[in-house]
N, C-alpha and C positions, 0 to 999 in steps of 0.2 A: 783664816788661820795661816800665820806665816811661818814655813816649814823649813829647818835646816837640810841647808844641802846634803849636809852631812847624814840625815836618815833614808835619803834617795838613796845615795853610794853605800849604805851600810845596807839593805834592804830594811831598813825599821829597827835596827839594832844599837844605832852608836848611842851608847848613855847621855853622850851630853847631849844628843839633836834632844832627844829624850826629856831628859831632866828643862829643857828650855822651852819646851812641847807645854811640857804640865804647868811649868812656872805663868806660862802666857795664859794658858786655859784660865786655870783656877785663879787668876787676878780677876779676867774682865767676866769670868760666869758668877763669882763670889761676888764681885761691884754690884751685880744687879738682879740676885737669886734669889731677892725677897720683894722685885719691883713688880709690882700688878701693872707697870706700864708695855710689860713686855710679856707678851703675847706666847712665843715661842723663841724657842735658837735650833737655827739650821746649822747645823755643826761643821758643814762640807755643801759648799756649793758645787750640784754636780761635779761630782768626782771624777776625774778623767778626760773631763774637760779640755782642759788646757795640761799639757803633758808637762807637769811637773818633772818626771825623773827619765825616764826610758821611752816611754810613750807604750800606746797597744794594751792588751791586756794586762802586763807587764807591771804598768804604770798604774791603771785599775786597781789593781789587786794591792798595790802599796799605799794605794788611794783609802782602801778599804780597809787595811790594814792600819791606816792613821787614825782613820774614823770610830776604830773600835778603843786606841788608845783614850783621845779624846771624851770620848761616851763614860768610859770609867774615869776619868778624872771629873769630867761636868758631875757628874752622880755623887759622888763626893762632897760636891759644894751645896749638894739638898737643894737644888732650887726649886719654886714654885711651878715654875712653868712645864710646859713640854719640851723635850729634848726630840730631835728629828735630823734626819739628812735628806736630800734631792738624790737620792740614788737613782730611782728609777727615772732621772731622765733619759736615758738611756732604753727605749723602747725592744732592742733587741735581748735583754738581759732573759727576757720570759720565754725565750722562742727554743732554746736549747737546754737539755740536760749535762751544762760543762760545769767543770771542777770551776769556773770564776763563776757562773749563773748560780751553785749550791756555796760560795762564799759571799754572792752579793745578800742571795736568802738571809744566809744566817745572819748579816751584820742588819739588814733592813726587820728582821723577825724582834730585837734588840730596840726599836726605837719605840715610843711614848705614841705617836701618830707617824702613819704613813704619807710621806711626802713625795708628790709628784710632779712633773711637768706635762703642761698638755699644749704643744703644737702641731697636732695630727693634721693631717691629708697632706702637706707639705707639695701644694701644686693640684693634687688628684682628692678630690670631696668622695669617693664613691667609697675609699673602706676606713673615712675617717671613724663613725661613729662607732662601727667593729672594733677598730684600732683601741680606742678608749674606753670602752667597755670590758673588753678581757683584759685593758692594765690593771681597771679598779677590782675588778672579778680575782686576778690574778693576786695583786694587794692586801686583800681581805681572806684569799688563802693563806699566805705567810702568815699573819694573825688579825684576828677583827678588830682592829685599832680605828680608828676616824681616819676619814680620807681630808687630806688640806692639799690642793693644787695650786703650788705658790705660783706658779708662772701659764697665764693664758692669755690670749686672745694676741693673735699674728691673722690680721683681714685678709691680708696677702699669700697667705696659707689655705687661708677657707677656716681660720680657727674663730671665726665671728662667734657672738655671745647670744642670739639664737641657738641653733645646734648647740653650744658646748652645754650650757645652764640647761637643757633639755634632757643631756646627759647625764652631769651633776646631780639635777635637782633628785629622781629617784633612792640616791646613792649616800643623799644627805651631805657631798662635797665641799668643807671649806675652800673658799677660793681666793686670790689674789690677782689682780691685773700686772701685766708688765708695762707700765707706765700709766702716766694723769695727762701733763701737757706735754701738746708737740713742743718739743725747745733744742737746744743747740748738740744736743747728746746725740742727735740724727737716728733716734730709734722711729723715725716716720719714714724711714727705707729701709730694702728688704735685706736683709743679710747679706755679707759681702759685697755692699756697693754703699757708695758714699756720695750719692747724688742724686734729690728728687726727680719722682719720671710720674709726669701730670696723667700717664695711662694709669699710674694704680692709685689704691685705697690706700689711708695711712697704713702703718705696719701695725704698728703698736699702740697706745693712748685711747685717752677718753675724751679731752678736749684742746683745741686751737688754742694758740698763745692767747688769744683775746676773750679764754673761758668759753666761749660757745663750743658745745657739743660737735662731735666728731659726725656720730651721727644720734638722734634724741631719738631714737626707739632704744639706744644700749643705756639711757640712763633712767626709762622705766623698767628695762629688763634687772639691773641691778637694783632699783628702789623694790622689785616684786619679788626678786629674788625668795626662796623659801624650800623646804626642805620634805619632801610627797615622802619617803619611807617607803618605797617601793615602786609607788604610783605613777606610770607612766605619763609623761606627761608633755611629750614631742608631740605638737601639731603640724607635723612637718614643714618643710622649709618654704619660706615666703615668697613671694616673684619678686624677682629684682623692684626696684621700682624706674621707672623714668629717669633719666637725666636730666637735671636742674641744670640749669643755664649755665652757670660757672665752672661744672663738672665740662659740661658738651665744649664749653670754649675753652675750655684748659687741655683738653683732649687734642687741639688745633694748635697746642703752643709751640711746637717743636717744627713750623713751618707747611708747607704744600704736600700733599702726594701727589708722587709724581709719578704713576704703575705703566704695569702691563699686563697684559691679561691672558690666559694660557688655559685652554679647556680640559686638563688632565695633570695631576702628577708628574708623569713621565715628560708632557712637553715642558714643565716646567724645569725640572730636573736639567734634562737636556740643553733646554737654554742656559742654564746657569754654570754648566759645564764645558761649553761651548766657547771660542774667543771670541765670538760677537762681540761688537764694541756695548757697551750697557752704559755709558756714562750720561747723568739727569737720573735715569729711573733711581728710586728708593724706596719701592715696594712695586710685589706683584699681587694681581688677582687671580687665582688658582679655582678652578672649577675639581672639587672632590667628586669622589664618585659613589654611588650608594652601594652599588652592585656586585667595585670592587672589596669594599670593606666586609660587605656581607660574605664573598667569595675567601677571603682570606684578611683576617682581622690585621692578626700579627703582622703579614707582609704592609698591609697598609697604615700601621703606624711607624714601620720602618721606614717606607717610603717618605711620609709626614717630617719624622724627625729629621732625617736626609735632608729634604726642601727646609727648613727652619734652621736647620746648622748650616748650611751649604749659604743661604739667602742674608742668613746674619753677617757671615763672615765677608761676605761684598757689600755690607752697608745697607739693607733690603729691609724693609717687614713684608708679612704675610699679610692678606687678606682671603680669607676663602670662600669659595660660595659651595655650601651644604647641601640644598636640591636645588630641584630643575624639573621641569613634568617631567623628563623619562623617567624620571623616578618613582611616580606616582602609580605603577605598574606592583608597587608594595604596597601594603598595607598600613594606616596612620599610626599604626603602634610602632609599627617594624619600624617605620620612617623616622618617630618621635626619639626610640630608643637610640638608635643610628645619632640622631644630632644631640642628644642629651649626652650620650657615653663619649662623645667625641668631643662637645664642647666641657665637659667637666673633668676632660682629662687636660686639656690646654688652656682653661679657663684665666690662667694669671699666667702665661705666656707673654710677654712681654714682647717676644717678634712678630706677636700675630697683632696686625692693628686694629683688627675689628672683625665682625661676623654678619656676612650675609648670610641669611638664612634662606632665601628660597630665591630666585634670579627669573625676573621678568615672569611669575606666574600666569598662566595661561595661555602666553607666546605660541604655542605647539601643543596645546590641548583639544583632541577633540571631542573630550566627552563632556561637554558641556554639564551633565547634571553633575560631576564632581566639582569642577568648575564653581559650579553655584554654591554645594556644600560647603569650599573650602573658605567660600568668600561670604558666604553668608551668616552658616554655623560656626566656621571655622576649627572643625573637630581636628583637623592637623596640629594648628598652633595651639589650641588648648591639650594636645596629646604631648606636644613640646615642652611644654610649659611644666607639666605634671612631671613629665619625666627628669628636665632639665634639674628641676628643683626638687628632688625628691620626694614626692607626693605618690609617684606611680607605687 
């Protein structure tokens, strides 16, 4: 919708932004108000978006103020279809009882189907599926209209089509992908950057310039795609799978590591703040500590973040290593939880180059029957595994 300046500056009031508002509406909704080729009209692509007039809520609120002029003019033109906006991309709109949170209500209570965006966890997987649950929950309180989520699936997010159509599918959620081929638009990187990095998963898309599948588990997930009316239907989340050859060697394109290795935090820390000469290295290997996470959570992702922004800013990635037998002095849940909650909170980290997961196992062990369990049964790495991926 192209908005005269002149209704920003007037707050929604100058007749003529007005009168050129509706002239535009009721042309292109009346063109096509009797086409069974069109689906629906999103009347406002999230609103607020892009700060049309003042910015902040401000801007919101005349945002919403557009959308309501809008609504009564499409209504007008009797179309067949559904009338809708992406309001609720905006995930905080639910979290407050403010005078813009009871005006977004009211204009989103107004629409045919409720329309969403879904790129939850945004880095952190652990309160995606919470995240999305109480928007749709939330949604269907304003009124029980059909849920259509025009915009999903960010790999690079953790917004994969496992989890989300897990979510969906109970909820009966129309859906929408945000892209088909990777092509020249560079939506195959992650927001605010404009250059492929062979560490991540495409962003967005379903298939490679040359038609082959992005990945072929998302294109029986959308062939099975279907609609449970309650029924749960999350198998929880899958193990990763293996590295294919082109993934591992694409992982090596950006040249050598060249590290250092630091058995704590603190010496890393220290070294990086230090005038030590550091020129060749471009990354270090950091030995984390179980004992201190468990001691003080908080302090030790301050620390983490410190080493990541400090190691970035000299040119560095991270690699860490998770245990180490002293560790083993805890219990394989304790331990599991510890490397799942800490690898899903940095899991699309892009300073971290990779994850040891246990360092020289059995180096400084001496109780050999654990020893054998770990290497036999393996009840650690399969405690890892459950947790990592949410199973536990």
């Amino acid at each position: 919708m192209p908005i005269p300046k002149a209704f920003g500056e007037s707050k929604g009031t100058d007749p003529a932004a007005l009168k050129q508002m509706e002239e535009y509406t009721k042309k292109v909704i009346g063109a096509f108000a009797k086409d069974q080729r069109v689906i629906m009209w999103d009347l406002w692509n999230e609103p607020g978006c892009v700060n049309f007039f003042d910015g902040g809520d401000a801007d919101f609120s005349l945002c919403l103020k557009a959308i309501e002029y809008i609504l009564e003019w499409s209504l007008e033109m009797n179309p067949v279809q559904a009338l809708t906006s992406s309001i609720f991309w905006r995930g905080d709109l639910k979290n407050n009882e403010t005078e813009l949170q009871k005006y977004a209500r009211q204009v989103e209570a107004k629409m045919d189907v409720h329309n969403f965006h879904d790129y939850a966890a945004s880095g952190d997987s652990d309160h995606q599926q919470e995240w999305q649950r109480e928007l749709m929950d939330y949604l269907l309180g304003i009124s029980n209209r059909p849920l259509v989520c025009t915009e999903c699936l960010t790999r690079v997010n953790n917004s994969g089509l496992s989890r989300t159509f897990a979510d969906f599918q109970p909820y009966n959620v129309n859906f929408y992908l945000w892209g088909l081929y990777i092509c020249d638009r560079n939506w195959a990187v992650r927001w605010e950057r404009s250059t492929y990095d062979p560490y991540e998963n495409s962003f967005h898309n379903l298939l490679r310039p040359d038609g082959d599948p992005i990945d072929f588990r998302d294109i029986e997930l959308i062939r099975n795609y279907r609609f449970t009316h309650g029924e749960q239907v999350d198998p929880g989340a899958e193990y990763t799978d293996r590295w294919e050859n082109q993934k591992a060697w694409r992982w090596m394109s950006l040249g050598p590591v060249k590290g250092r290795q630091f058995d704590s935090l603190n010496d890393a820390l220290s070294w990086l703040k230090s005038n030590e000469a550091k020129a060749g290295f471009n990354s270090l290997n950091v030995k984390w500590n179980y004992s201190e996470y468990r001691a003080d959570e908080k302090a030790f992702y301050a620390q983490t973040d410190s080493l990541l922004k400090m190691a970035d800013a000299q040119g560095m990635t991270v690699l860490p290593t998770l245990l180490t037998d002293a560790d083993l002095v805890a219990s394989d849940k304790a331990l599991a939880e510890y490397v799942g909650h800490v690898i899903r909170r940095y899991y699309q980290d892009a300073r971290i180059q990779a994850w040891d997961l246990y360092y020289q196992p059995g180096a400084e062990l001496e109780d050999t029957e654990r020893l054998n369990l770990f290497f036999i049964r393996k009840p650690l790495i399969k405690q890892i595994k459950l947790c990592l991926f949410g199973l536990s």
